[in-house]
Structures are given as structure tokens and as C-alpha cells.
Backbone as numpy.savetxt, mean C-alpha at the origin, in Angstrom:
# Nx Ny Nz CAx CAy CAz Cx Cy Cz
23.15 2.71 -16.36 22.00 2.11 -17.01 22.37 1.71 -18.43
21.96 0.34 -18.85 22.19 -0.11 -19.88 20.99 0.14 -21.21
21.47 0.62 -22.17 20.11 1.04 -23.12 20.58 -0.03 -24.49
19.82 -0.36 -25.03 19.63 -1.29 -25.87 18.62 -0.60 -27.71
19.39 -0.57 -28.30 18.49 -0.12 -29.29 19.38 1.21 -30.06
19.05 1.73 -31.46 19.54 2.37 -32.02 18.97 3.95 -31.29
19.54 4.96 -30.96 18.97 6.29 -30.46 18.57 7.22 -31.38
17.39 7.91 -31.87 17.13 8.90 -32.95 17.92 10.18 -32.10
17.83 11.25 -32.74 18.13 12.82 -32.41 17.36 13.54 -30.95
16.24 12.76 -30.75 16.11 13.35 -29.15 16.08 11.72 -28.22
17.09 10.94 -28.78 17.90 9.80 -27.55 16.74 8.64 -27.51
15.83 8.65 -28.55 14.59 7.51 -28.55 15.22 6.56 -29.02
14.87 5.49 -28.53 15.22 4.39 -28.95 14.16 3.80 -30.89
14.88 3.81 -31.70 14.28 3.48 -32.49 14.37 2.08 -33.04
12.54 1.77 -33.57 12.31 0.12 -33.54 12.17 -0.77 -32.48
12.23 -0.07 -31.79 11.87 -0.64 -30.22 10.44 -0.04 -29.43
9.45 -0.73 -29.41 8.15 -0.20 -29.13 8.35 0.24 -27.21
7.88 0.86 -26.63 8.02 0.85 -25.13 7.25 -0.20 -24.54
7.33 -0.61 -23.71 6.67 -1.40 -22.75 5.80 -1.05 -22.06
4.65 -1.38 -21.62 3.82 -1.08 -20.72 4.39 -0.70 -19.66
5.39 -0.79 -18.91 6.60 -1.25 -18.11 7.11 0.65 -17.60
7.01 0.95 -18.93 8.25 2.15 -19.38 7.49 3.15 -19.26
6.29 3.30 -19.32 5.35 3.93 -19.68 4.46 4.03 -18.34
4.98 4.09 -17.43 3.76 3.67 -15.98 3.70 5.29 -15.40
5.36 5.87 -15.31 4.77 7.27 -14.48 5.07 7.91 -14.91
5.29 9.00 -13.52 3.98 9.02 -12.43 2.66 9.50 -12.84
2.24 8.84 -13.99 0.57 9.44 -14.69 -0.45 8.80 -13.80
-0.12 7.62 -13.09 -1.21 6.88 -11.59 -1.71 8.48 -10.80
-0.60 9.09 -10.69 -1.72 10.13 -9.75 -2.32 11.15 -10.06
-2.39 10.82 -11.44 -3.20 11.67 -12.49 -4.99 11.10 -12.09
-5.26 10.07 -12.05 -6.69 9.34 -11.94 -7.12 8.57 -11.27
-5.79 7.82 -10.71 -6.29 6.72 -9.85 -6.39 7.18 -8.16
-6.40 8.41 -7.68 -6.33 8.80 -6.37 -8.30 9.38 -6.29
-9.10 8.38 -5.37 -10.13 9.26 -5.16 -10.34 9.65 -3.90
-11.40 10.55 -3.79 -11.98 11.03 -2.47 -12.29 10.03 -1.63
-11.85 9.77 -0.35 -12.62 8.70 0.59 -11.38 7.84 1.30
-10.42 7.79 -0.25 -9.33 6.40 -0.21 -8.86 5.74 0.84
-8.61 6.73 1.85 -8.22 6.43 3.29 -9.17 6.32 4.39
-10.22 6.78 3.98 -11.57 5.76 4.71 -12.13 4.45 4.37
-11.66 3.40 5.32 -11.38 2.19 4.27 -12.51 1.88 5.40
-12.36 2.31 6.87 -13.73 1.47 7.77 -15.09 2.10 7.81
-16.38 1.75 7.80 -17.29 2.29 7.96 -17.40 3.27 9.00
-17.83 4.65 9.61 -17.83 5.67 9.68 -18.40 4.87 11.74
-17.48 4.97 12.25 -18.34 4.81 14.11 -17.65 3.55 14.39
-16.93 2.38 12.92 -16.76 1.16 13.65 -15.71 0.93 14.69
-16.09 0.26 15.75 -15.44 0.12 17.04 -14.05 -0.46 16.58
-14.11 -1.30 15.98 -12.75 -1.98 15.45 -12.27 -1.13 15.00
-12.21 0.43 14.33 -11.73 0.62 13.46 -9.94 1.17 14.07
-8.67 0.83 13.33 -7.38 1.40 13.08 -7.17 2.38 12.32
-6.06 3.08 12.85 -5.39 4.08 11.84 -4.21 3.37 11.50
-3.89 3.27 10.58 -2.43 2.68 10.17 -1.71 4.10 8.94
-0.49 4.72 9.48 0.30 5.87 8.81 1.53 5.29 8.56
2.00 6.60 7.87 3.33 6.43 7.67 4.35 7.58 6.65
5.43 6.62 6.24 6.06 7.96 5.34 6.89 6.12 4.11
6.81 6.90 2.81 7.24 6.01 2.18 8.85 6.76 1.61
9.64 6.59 2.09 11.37 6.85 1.73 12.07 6.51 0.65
12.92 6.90 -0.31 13.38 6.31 -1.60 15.28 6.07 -0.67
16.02 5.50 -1.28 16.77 4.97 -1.33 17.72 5.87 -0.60
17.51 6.99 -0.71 18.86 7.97 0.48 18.31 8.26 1.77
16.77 8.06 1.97 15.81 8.59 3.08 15.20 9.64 2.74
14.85 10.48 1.24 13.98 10.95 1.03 12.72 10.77 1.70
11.83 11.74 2.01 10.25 10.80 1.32 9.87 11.48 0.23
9.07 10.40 -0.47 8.73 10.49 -2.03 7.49 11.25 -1.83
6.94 12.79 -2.08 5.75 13.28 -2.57 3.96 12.88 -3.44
5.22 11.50 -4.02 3.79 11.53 -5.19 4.06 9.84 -5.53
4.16 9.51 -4.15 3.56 7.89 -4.35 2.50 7.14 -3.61
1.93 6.47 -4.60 0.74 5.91 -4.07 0.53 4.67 -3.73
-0.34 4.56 -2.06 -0.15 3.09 -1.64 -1.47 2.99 -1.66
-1.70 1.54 -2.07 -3.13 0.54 -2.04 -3.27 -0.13 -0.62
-4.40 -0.75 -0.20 -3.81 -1.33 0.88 -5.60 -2.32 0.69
-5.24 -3.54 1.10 -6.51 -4.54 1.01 -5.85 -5.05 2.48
-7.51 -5.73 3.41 -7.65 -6.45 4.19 -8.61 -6.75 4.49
-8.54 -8.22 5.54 -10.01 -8.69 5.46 -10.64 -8.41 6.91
-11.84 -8.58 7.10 -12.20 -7.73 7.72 -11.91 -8.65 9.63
-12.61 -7.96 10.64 -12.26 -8.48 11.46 -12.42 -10.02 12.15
-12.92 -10.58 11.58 -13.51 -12.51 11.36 -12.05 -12.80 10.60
-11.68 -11.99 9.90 -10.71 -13.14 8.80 -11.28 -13.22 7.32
-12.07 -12.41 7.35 -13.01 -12.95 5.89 -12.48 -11.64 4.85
-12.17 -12.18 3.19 -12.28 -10.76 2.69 -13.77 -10.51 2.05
-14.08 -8.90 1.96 -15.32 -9.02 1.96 -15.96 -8.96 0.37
-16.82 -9.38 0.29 -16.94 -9.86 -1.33 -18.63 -8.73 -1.73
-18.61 -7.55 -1.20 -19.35 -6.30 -1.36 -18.92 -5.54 -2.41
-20.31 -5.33 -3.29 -19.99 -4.56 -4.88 -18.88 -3.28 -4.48
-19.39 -2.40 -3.32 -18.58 -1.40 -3.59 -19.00 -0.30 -2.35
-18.57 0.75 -2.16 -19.00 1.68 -1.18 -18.94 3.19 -1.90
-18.42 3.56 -3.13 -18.10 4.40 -3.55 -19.31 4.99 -4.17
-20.00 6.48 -3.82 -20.67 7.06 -4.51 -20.48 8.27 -5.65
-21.38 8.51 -6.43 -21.51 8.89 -7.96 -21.90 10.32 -7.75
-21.78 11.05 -8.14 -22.83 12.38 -8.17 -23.61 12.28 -9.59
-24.92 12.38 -9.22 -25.73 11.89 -10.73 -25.80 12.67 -11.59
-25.50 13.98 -11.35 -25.37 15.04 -12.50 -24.31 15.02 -13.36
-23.13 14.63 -12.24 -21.73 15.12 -12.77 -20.72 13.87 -12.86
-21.39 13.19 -12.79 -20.74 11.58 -12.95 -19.60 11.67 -11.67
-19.04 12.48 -10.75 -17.49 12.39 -10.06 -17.61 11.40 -8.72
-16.60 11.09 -8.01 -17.28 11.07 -6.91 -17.75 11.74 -6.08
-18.06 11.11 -5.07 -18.75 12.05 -3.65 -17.93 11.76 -2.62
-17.08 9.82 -2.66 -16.95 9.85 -1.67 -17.23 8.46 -1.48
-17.12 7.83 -0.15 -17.63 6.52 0.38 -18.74 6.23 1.27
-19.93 5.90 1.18 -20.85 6.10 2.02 -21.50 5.44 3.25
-20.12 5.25 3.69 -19.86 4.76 5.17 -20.34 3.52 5.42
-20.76 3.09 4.92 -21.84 1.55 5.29 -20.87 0.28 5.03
-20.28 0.40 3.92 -19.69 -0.78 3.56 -18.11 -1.08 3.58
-17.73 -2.46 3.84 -16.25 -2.51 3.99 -16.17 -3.12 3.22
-15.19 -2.75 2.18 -14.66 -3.67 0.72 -13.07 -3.89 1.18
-12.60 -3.60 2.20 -11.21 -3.99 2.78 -10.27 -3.08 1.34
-10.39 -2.28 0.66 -9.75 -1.33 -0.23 -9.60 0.38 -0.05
-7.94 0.23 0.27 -8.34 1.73 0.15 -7.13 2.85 -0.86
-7.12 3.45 -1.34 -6.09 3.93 -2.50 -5.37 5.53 -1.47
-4.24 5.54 -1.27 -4.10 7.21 -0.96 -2.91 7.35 -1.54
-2.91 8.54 -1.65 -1.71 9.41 -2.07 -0.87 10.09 -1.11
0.61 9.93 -0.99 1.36 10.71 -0.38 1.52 12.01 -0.25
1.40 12.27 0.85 1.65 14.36 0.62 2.57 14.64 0.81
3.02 16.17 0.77 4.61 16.80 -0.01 5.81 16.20 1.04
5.45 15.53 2.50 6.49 15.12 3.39 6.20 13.73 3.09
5.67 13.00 2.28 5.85 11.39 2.11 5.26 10.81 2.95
4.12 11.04 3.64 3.15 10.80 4.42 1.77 10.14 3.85
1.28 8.93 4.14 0.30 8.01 4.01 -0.67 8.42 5.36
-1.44 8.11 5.33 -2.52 7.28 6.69 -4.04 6.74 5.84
-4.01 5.92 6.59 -5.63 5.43 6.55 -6.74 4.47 7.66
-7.38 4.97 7.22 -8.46 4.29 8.74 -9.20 2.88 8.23
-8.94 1.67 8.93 -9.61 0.73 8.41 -9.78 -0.52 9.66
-10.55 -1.09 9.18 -11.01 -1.99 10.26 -9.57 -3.06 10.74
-9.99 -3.79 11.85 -8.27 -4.43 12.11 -8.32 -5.92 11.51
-7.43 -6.51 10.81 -7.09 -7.29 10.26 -7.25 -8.68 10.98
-8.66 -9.69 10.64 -8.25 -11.56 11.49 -7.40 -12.12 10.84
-6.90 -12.74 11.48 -6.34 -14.14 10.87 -6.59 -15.20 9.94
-6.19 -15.55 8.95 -6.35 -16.14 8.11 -5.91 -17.22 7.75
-6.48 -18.38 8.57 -5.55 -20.03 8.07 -4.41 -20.01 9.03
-3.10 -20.20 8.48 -1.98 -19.71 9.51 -1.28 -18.76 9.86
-1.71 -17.82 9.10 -1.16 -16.71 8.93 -1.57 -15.57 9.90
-0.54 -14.80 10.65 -0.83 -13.55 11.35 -1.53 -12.66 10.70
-2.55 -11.90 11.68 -3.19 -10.98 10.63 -2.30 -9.85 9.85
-2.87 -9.82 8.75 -2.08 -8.23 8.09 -2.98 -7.77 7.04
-2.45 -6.76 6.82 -2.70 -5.95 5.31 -1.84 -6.15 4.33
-2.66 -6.56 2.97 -1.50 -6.57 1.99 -1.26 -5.25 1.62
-0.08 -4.67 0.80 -0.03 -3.23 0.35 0.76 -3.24 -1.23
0.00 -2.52 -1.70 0.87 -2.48 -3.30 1.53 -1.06 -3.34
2.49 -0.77 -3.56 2.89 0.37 -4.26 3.41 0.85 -4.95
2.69 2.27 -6.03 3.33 2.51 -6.87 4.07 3.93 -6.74
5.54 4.04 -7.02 6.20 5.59 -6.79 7.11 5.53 -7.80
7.39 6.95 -7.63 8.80 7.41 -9.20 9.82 6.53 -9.38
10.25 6.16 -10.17 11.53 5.50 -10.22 11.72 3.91 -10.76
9.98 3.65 -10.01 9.43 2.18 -9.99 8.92 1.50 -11.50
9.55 1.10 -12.46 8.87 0.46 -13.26 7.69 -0.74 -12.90
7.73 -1.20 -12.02 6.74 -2.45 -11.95 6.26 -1.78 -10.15
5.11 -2.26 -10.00 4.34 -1.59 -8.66 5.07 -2.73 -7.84
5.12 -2.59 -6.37 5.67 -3.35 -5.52 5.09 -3.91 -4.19
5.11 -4.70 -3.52 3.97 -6.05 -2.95 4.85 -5.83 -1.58
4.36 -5.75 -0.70 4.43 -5.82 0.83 3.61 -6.35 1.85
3.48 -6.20 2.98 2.70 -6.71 3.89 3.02 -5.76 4.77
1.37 -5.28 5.84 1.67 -4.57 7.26 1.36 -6.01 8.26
1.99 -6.35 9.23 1.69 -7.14 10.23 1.32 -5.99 11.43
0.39 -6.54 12.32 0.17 -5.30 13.57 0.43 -6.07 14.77
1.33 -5.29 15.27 1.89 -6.21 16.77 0.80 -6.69 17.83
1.10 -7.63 18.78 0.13 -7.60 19.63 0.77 -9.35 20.26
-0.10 -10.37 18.95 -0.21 -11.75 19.51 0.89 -12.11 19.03
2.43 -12.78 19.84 3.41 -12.61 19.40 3.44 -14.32 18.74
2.99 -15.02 19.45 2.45 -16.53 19.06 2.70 -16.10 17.26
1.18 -15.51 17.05 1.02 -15.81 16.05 1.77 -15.17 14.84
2.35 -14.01 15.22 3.74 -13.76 14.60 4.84 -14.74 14.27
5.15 -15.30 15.62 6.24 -16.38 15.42 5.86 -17.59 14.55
4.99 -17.82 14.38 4.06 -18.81 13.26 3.84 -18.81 11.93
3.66 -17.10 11.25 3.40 -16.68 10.86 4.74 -17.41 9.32
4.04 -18.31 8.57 5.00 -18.94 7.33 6.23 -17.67 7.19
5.66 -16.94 6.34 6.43 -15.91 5.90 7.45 -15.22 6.46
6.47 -14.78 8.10 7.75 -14.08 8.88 8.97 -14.92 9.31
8.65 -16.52 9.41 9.81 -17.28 10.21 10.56 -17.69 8.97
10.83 -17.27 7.88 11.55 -17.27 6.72 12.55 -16.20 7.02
12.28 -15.25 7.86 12.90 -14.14 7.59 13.74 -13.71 9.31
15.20 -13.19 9.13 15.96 -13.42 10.12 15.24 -11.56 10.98
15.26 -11.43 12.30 14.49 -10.39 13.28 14.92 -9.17 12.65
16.18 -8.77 12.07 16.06 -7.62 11.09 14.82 -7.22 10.23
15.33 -8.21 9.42 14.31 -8.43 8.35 13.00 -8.30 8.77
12.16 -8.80 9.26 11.06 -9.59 10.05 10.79 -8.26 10.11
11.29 -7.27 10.98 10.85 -5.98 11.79 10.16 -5.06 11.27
10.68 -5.15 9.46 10.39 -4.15 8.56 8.81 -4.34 8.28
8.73 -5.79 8.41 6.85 -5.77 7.99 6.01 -5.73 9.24
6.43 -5.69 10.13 5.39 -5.18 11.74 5.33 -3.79 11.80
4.41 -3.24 11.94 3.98 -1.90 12.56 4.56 -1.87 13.28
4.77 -0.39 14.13 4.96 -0.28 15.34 3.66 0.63 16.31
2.86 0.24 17.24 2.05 0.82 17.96 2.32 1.90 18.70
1.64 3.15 18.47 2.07 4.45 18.95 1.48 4.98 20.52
1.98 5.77 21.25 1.01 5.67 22.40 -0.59 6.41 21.95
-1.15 6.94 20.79 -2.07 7.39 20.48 -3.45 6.04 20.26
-2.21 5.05 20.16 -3.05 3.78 19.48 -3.24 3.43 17.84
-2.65 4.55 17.27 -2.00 4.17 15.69 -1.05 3.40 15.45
-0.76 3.03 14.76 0.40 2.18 14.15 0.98 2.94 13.09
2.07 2.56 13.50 3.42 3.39 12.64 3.80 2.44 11.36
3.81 2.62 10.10 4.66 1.34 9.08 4.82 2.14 7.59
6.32 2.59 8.18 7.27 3.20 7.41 7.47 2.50 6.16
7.84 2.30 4.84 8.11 1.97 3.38 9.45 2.48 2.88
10.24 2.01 2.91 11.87 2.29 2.95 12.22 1.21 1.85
12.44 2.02 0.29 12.32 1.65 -0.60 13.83 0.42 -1.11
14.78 1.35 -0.37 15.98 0.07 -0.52 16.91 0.87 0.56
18.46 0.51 0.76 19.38 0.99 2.00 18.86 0.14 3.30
19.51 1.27 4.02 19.34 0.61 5.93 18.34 0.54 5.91
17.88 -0.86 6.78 16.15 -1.13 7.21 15.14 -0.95 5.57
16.00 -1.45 4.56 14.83 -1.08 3.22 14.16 -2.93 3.66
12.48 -1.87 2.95 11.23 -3.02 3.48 11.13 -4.48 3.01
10.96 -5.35 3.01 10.88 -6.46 2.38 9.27 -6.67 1.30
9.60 -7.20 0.54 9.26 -6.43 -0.64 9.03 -8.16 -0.82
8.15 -8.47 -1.54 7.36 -9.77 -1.91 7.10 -10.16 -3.91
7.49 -11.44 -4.37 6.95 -11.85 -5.59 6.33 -12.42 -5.33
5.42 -12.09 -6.63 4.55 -13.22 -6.71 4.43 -13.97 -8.22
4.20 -15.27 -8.17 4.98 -15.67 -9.65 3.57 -17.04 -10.02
């Protein structure tokens, strides 16, 4: 690693302000993890998916204390443009929780000590030309800037093969952003941060 800047007596860079950049963790799972996060579908809906997983750092770790976002639109194709689902406790300002009614296609979770995700959410339409998916952001140790993915969920292979993005990308590649369907009826979509099978990973500019 290349460091740039004069070093004081405990190795600070002096005259050099930090970056927003430099300064990111892991303090995210200090506040931004709430109750509910992984209840992303309303509470009975027929559509609703489980989509899990494990997010891996660069030797095949899994990482403990990283956190994935995950947005989608709902089952039409539409994203949904609803204030919110999240309730307050009126005494104590915290949450409570999500109160099942509404789909804002958002859901925040945190990894547990084996690098394990899941969340329940309605299944993803199609959008324009694009195969359905979930977008996913994530942020974990190591990561100065949060990082942009996609879940695709197997099924309509048409619209996979169609799919702009995926036919950019050679069947290796490609594989890393499809789920895989479990015989339970979950979907499997592993996060393999770089190495063998590391995920394909998206800018946006």
C-alpha cells in the first residue's frame, strides 16, 4: 500500500484531511442495521421469496459484519413509490419493526458470525428489457467505497439470454449474478468479494 503524506508519531498522515472514503468502517453496523430488514414482503404474500446467502472476502472467508441492501420492484415490474413500512414506538422513539402492509422493495441486513444474509421479499418483474432482478449494494471491512451488484433468479432462460447486461458477459462470468434455486424453493446468491468465481461487481458513472 502506497501512503502519500508526511507521518506524525502515531503514523497520521499530516495536512492531509481524511476522506469521507477513509472514514466509512465498519461504524455502518453501528446504526444503519434495523429490526424487520429482511422482511422486505408483506407478511402472507403469495409471491413472496427467500433469497440467502454467505458474503466471502478474497481467500473464502465469510465476512461477520457486512451489510447487504437489497431494492426491487415489485411483482408487475413497478418500483414502489410508498412513504414507508417502518414503525416508531411513541414513547421511545426506536423501532418496532415493519408493519406488514407495505412493500417499499427495501431491505437492510446484517451478516451473522458465519457470513450469512437472508431475506424474504416479493419476486422481482421485468423491467423494459431487462430480466428480472434485485439490485444489491454492499458494504463490508476492507471496502472503502460500498459495492453495486445484481441478483438475477433463474427460471425464464429467454429472458436471461436478452438480458443487456448479462450478454456482455462470457457464462463464467454471467453465473455469478444468477441465483441458484434450492430444492426448498429458496435461492442461493453467494457474494465472493474477489479470487475464483469473485462476483461481478457494477459502476455506475
Amino acid at each position: 500500500m502506497t501512503k502519500t503524506g508526511t507521518s506524525g508519531p502515531e503514523g497520521v498522515a499530516q495536512g492531509l484531511p481524511p476522506t469521507p472514503s477513509q472514514t466509512v468502517g465498519p461504524f455502518y453496523g453501528y446504526a444503519l442495521p434495523f429490526r424487520g430488514g429482511e422482511d422486505i414482503a408483506p407478511a402472507g404474500h403469495p409471491d413472496t421469496v427467500t433469497v440467502h446467502g454467505h458474503v466471502y472476502d478474497g481467500e473464502g472467508r465469510p465476512l461477520p459484519d457486512a451489510l447487504v441492501e437489497l431494492w426491487g420492484p415489485d411483482p408487475a415490474g413497478e418500483l414502489p413509490a410508498v412513504d414507508g413500512s417502518m414503525r416508531r414506538d411513541a414513547a421511545s422513539g426506536g423501532f418496532l419493526g415493519r408493519n406488514g402492509v407495505e412493500f417499499t422493495g427495501f431491505g437492510r441486513i446484517q451478516t451473522d458470525a458465519d457470513g450469512h444474509w437472508y431475506a424474504r421479499t416479493l419476486r422481482p418483474g421485468a423491467r423494459g428489457r431487462n430480466a428480472p432482478y434485485i439490485s444489491v449494494c454492499l458494504f463490508a471491512r476492507g471496502l472503502l467505497v460500498h459495492l453495486f451488484t445484481r441478483i438475477y433468479l433463474p427460471g425464464d432462460r429467454a429472458a436471461l439470454a436478452a438480458d443487456p447486461l448479462l450478454a456482455r458477459l462470457d457464462e463464467e462470468r454471467r453465473a455469478t449474478l444468477i441465483a441458484a434455486r434450492e430444492d426448498s424453493g429458496a435461492y442461493r446468491f453467494d457474494i465472493r468479494l474477489q479470487g475464483e468465481g469473485e462476483t461481478v461487481f457494477l459502476e455506475f458513472r
